[in-house]
C-alpha positions as CSV (number, residue, x, y, z in Angstrom):
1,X,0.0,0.0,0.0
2,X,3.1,2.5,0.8
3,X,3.6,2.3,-3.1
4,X,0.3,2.7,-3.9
5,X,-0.2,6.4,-2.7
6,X,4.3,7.7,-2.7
7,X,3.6,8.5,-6.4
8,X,0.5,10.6,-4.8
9,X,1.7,12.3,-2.0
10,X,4.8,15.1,-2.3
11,X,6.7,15.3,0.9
12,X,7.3,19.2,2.3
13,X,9.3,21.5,0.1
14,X,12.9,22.3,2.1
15,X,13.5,25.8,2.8
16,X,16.0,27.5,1.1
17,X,19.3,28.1,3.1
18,X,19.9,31.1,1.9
19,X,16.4,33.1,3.2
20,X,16.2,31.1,6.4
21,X,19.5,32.2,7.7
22,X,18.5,36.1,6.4
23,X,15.5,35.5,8.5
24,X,16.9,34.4,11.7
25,X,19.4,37.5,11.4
26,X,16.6,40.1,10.9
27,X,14.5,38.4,13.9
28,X,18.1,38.7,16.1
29,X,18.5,42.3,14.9
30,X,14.9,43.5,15.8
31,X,13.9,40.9,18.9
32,X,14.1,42.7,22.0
33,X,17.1,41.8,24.3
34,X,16.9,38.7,26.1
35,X,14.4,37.4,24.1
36,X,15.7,37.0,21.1
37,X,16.6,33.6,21.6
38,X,13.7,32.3,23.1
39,X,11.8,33.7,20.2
40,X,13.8,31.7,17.6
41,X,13.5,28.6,19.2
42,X,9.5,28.8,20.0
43,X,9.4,29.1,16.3
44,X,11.4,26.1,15.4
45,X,9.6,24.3,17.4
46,X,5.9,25.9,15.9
47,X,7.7,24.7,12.4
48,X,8.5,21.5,13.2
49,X,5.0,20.1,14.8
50,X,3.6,21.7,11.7
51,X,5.8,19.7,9.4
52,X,5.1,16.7,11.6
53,X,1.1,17.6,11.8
54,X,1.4,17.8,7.9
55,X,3.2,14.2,8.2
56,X,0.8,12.5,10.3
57,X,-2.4,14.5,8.2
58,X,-1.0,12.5,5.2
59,X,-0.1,9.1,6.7
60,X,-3.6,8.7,7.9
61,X,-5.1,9.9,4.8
62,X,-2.8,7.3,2.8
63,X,-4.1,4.5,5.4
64,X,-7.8,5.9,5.6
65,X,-7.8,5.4,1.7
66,X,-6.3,1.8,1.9
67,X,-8.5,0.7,3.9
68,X,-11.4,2.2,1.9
69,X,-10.0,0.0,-0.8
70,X,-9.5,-3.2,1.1
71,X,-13.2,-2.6,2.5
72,X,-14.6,-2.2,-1.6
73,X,-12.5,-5.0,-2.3
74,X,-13.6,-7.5,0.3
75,X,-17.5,-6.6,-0.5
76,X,-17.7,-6.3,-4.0
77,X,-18.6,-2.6,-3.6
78,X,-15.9,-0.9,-5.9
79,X,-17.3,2.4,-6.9
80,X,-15.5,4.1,-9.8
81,X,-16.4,4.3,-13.3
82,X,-14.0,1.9,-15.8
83,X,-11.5,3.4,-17.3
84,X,-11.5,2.7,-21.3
85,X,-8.8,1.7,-23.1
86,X,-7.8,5.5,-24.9
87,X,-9.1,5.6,-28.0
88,X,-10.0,8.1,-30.8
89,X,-13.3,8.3,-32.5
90,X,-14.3,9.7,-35.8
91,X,-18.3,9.4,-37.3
92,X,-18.4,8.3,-40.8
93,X,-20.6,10.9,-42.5
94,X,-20.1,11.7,-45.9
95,X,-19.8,10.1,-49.5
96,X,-18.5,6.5,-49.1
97,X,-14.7,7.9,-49.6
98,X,-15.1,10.1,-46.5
99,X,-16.6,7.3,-44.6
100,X,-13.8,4.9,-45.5
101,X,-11.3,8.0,-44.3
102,X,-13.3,8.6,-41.5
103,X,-13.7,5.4,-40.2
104,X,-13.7,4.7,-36.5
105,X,-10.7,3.8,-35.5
106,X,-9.0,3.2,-32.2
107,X,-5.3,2.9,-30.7
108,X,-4.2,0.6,-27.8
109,X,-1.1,0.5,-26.4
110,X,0.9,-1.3,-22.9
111,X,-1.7,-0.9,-20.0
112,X,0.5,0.4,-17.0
113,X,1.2,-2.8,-14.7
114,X,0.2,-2.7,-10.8
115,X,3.9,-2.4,-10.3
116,X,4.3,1.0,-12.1
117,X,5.6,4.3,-10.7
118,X,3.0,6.3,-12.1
119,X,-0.4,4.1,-11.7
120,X,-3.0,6.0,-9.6
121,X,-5.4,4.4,-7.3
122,X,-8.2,4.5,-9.4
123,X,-6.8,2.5,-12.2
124,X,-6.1,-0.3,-9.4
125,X,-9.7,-0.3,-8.6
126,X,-10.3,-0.9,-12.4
127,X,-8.1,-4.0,-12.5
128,X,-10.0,-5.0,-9.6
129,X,-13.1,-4.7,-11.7
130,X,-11.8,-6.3,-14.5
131,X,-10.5,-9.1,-11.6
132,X,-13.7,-9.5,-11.2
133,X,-15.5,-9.5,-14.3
134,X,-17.4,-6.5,-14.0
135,X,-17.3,-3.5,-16.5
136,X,-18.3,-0.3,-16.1
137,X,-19.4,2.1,-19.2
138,X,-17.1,5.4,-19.0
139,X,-19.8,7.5,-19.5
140,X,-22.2,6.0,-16.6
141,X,-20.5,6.9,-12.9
142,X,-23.8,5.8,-11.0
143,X,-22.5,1.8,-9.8
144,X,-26.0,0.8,-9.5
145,X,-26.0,0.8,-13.3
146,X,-22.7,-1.2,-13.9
147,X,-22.6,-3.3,-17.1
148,X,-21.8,-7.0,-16.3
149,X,-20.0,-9.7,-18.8
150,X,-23.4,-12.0,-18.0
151,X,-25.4,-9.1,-19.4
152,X,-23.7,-8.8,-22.0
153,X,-25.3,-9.8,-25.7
154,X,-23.3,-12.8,-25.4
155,X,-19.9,-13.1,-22.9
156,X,-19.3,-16.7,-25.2
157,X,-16.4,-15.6,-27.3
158,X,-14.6,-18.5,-29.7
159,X,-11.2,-18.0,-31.5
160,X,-9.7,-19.3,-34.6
161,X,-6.3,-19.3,-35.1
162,X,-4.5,-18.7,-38.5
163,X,-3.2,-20.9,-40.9
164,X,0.0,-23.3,-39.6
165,X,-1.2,-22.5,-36.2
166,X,-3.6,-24.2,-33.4
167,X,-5.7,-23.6,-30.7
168,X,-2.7,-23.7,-28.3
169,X,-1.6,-20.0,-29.6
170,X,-4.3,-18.5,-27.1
171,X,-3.7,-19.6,-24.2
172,X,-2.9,-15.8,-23.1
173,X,-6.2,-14.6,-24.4
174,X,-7.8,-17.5,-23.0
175,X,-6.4,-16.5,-19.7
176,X,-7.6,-13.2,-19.7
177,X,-11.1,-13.7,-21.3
178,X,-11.8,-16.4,-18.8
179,X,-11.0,-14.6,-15.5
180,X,-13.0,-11.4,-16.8
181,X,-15.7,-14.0,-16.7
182,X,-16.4,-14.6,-20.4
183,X,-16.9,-18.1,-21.7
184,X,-14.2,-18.8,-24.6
185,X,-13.7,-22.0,-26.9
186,X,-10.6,-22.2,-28.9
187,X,-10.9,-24.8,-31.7
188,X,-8.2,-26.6,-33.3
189,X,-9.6,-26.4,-37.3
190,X,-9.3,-30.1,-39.1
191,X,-4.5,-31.3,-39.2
192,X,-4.0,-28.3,-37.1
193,X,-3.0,-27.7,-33.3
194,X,-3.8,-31.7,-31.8
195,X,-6.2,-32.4,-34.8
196,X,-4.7,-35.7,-35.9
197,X,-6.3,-35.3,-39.7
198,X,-2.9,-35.2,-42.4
199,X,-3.1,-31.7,-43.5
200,X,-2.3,-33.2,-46.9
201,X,-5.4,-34.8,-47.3
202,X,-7.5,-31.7,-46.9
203,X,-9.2,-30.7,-50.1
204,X,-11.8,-27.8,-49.2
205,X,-12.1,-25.0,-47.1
206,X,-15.8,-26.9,-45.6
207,X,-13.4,-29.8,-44.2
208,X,-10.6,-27.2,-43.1
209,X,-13.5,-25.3,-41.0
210,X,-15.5,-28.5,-40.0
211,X,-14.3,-28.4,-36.1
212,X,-15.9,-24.8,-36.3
213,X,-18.9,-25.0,-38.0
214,X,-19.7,-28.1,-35.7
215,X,-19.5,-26.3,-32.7
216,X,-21.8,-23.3,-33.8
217,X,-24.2,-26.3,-35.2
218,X,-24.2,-27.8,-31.7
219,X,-25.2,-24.3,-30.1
220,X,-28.3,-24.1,-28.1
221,X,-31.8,-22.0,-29.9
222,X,-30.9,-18.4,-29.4
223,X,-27.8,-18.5,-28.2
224,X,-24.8,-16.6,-30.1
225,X,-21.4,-16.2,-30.1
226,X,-18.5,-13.6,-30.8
227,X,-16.2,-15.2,-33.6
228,X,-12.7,-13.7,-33.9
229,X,-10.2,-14.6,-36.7
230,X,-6.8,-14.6,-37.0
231,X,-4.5,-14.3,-40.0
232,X,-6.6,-17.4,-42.6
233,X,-8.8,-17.5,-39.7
234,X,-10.7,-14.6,-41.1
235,X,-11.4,-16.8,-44.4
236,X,-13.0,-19.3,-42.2
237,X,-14.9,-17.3,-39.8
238,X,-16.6,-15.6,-42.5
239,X,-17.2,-19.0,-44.1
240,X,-19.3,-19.7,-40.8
241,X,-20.9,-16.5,-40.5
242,X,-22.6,-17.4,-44.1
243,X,-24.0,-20.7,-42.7
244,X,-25.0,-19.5,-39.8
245,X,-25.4,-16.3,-39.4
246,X,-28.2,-16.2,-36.9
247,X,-25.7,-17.6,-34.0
248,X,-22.7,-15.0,-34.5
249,X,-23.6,-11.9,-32.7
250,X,-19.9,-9.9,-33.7
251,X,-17.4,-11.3,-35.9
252,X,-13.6,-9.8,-35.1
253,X,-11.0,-9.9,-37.8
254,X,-7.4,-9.4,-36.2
255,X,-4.7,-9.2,-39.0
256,X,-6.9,-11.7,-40.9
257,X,-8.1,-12.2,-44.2
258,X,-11.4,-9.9,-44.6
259,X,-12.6,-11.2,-48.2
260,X,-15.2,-10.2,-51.0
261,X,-17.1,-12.4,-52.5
262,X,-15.3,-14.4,-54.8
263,X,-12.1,-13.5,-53.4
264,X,-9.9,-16.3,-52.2
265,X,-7.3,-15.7,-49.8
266,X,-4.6,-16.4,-52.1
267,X,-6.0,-14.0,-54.0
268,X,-5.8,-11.6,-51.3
269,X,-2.0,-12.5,-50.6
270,X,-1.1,-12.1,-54.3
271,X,-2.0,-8.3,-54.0
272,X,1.5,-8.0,-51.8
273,X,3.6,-10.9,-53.7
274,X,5.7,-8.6,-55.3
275,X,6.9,-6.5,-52.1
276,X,6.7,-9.1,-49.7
277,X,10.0,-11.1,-50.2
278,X,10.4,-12.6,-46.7
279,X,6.8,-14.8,-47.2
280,X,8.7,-15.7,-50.5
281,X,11.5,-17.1,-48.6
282,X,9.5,-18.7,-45.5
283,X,7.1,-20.9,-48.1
284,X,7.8,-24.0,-48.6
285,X,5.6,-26.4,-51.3
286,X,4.8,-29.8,-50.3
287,X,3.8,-32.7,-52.5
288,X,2.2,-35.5,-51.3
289,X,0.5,-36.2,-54.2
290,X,3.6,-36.3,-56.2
291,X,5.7,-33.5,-57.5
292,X,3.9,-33.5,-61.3
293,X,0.1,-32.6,-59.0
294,X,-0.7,-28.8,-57.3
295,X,0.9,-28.4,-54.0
296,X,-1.1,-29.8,-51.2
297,X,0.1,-28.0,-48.0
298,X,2.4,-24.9,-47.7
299,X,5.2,-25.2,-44.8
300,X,6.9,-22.2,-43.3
301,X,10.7,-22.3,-42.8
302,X,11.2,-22.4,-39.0
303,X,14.5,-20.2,-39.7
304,X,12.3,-17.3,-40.8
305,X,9.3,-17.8,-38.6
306,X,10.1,-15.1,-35.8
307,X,11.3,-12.1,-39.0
308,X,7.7,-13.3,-40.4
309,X,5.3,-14.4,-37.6
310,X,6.5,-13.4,-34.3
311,X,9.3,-10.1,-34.7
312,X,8.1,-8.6,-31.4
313,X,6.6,-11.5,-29.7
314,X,8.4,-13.2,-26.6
315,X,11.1,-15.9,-27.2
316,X,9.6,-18.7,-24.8
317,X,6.1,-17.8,-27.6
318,X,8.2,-18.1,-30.5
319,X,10.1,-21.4,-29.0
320,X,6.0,-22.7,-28.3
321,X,5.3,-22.1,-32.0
322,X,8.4,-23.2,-33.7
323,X,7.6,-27.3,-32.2
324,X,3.3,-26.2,-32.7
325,X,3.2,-25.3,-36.3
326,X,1.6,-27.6,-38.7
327,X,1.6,-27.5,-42.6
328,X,-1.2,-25.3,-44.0
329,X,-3.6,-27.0,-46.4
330,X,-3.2,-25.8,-49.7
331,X,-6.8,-26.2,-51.4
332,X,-9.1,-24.1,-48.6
333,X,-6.5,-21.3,-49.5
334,X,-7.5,-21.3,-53.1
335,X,-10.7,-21.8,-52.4
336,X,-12.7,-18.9,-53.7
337,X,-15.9,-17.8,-50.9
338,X,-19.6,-17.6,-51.5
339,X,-20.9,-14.4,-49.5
340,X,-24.2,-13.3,-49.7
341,X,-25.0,-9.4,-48.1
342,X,-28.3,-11.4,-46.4
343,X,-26.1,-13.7,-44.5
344,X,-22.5,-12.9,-44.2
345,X,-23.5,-9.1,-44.7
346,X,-25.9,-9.5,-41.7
347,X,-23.3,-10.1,-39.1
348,X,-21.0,-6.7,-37.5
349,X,-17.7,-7.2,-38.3
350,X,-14.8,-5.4,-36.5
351,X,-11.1,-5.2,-37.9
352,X,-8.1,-5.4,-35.4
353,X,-4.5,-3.8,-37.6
354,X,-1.6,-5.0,-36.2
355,X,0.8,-1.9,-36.8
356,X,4.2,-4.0,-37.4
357,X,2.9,-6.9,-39.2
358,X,5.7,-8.4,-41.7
359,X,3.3,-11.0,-42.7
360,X,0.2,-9.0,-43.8
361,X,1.2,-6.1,-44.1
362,X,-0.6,-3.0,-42.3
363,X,-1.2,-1.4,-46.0
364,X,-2.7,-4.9,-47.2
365,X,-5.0,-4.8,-44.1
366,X,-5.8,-1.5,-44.8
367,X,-7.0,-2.4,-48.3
368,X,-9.4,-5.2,-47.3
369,X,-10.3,-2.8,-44.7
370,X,-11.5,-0.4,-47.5
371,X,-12.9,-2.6,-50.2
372,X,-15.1,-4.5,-47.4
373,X,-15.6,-1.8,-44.7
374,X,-16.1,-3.2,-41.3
375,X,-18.3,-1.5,-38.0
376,X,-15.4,-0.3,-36.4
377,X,-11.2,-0.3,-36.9
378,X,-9.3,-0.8,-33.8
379,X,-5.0,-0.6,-34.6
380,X,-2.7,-2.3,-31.8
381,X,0.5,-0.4,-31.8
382,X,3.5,-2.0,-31.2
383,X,2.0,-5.2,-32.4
384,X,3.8,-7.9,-35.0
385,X,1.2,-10.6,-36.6
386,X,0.9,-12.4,-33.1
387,X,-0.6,-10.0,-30.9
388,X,-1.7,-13.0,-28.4
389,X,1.8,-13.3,-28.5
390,X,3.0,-9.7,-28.6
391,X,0.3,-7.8,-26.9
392,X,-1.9,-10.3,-25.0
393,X,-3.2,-7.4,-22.8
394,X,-4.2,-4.8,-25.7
395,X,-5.8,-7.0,-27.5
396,X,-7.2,-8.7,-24.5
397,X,-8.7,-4.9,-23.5
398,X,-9.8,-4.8,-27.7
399,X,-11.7,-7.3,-27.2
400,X,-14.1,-6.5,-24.3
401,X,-14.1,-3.4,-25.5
402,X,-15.9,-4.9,-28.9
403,X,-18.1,-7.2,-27.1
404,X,-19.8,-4.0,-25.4
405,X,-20.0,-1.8,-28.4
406,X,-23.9,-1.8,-28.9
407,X,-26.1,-1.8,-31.9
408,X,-26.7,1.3,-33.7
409,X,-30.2,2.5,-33.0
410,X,-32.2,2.5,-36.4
411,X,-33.0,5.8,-37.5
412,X,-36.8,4.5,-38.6
């Protein structure tokens, strides 16, 4: 707790030498004689139980204030408004040029830890709230109106990982999303993660996405979930969100492939093949079926992985992935998709850039971004393609963030 309020409290300014010792000779000079010296020292001593008054004043506000914290803390009780992630905002009004520049966009960045010199006690009783799975709208200060994750659209959030990796990438996300008290299902998409299936023997996007499209087919009547995509993820959520629309409240893309119709995802990496010479060099064809048939898997050199995958991401994540990584299948990536505006158009979609992506690069998001405009545009600075990896608490933050973002209100 003495941490917890130094970087609030300022201890008493010193007085300078140089006017305390013109002061003590213009009280000698003036006091009357034989008094002089009693005077000087009745006024050290005022001075010094007011420094200690001031002293004591602060100590017991610092300990009044802890345990007004421990008392919040122990009943559930906390009573500040959440602090939102900092973000910028811009309404998209105009032709659909201007909407596209104007597009709602919002940066995220390192949340200060609990150990930081600067944190102030009211972001500590945020991470409590988030401890505890309780969110509070920024613009709401009453606590009888506090939003909770159960009240939430849906608080049943499931993540696909991108191609090569499995649902073991997560497990930071996971984490999080689980003690904020949101229910979250990672699934490992047919020969990826501990899916025994041969990745060689995959021959359409359909089988590739089976796991997924089982588990929104086994989904109770009403219920819905938040999808999020990562990297060929994005192909395969929006895959799912044509069949079943009606069970995916929110679809988040995070440096994935957001596709047209008709657009395959090879066709969407084809766009950056001529300035993108380090996914040149990482690819590596295989040929189970014989080196006179199509490729039928891509491989990623593990020599190249962290320049490609994981630049700013954690060595222990990038030692995880180089022994995870499977082939990925070749067909579902040239596999062209069938979106229809009733279905796939039905669901919000959200778009996560990852600002120092080497894989898809931030100007290749940007361009899906703008020929298939999403809801909302979040950026994670600081981010390489992994953000679980690189910035598990940004996106972590993103992500509630999204899942409170309400409908617009139609204007009928």
């Amino acid at each position: 707790m003495g941490n917890l309020y130094s970087s609030c409290c300022c201890s008493p300014k010193k007085p300078n030498k140089k006017s305390s010792l013109s002061s003590k000779r213009f009280s000698s000079s003036t006091a009357q004689p034989g008094l002089g010296g009693a005077s000087n020292r009745w006024s050290r001593i005022r001075s010094s139980r007011r420094e200690r008054s001031e002293d004591e004043l602060i100590q017991e506000q610092a300990i009044a204030a802890a345990l007004l914290f421990q008392h919040h803390q122990q009943n559930g009780t906390l009573p500040l408004s959440f602090d939102r992630s900092a973000s910028l905002r811009y309404p998209a009004i105009g032709s659909k040029k201007q909407q596209q520049q104007n597009l709602p966009r919002s940066s995220s960045s390192r949340a200060r830890s609990v150990g930081d010199a600067l944190i102030q006690p009211h972001q500590l009783l945020n991470q409590e709230c988030w401890r505890r799975g309780i969110i509070y709208d920024s613009r709401v200060s009453d606590p009888d109106q506090e939003l909770k994750v159960e009240d939430l659209e849906t608080n049943h959030i499931v993540l696909v990982h991108g191609g090569g990796f499995g649902a073991w990438c997560w497990y930071k996300t996971i984490t999080l999303l689980e003690e904020g008290g949101f229910k979250v299902d990672a699934v490992d998409l047919t020969g990826s993660g501990v899916h025994s299936f041969d990745t060689n023997r995959i021959t359409s996007l359909g089988q590739y996405v089976k796991p997924l499209t089982d588990l929104l087919e086994k989904l109770g009547d009403g219920k819905k979930v938040i999808l999020l995509g990562h990297d060929f993820g994005g192909a395969c959520i929006s895959y799912a969100m044509e069949l079943f629309p009606s069970k995916v409240a929110k679809a988040v893309f995070v440096a994935a492939a957001m596709l047209n119709s008709g657009q395959s995802t090879l066709d969407m990496f084809s766009q950056q093949a001529n300035s993108n010479d380090l996914m040149r060099q990482a690819q590596i064809f295989l040929y189970a079926n014989g080196n006179d048939q199509p490729p039928t898997a891509i491989d990623l050199s593990k020599s190249l992985l962290r320049d490609l995958l994981f630049g700013l991401s954690p060595a222990k994540d990038v030692a995880l992935a180089s022994v995870s990584m499977r082939p990925i299948p070749f067909a579902p990536v040239l596999e062209k998709l069938s979106l229809s505006k009733e279905k796939y158009g039905s669901v919000r979609r959200f778009y996560i850039e990852t600002s120092d992506d080497e894989c898809i690069p931030l100007s290749l998001q940007q361009s899906m971004i703008n020929s298939n405009t999403p809801e909302q545009v979040f950026r994670l600075k600081g981010s390489d393609h992994s953000p679980f990896f690189s910035k598990p608490q940004a996106l972590h933050k993103l992500l509630v963030e999204i899942s409170k973002i309400p409908r617009k209100k139609s204007n009928d």
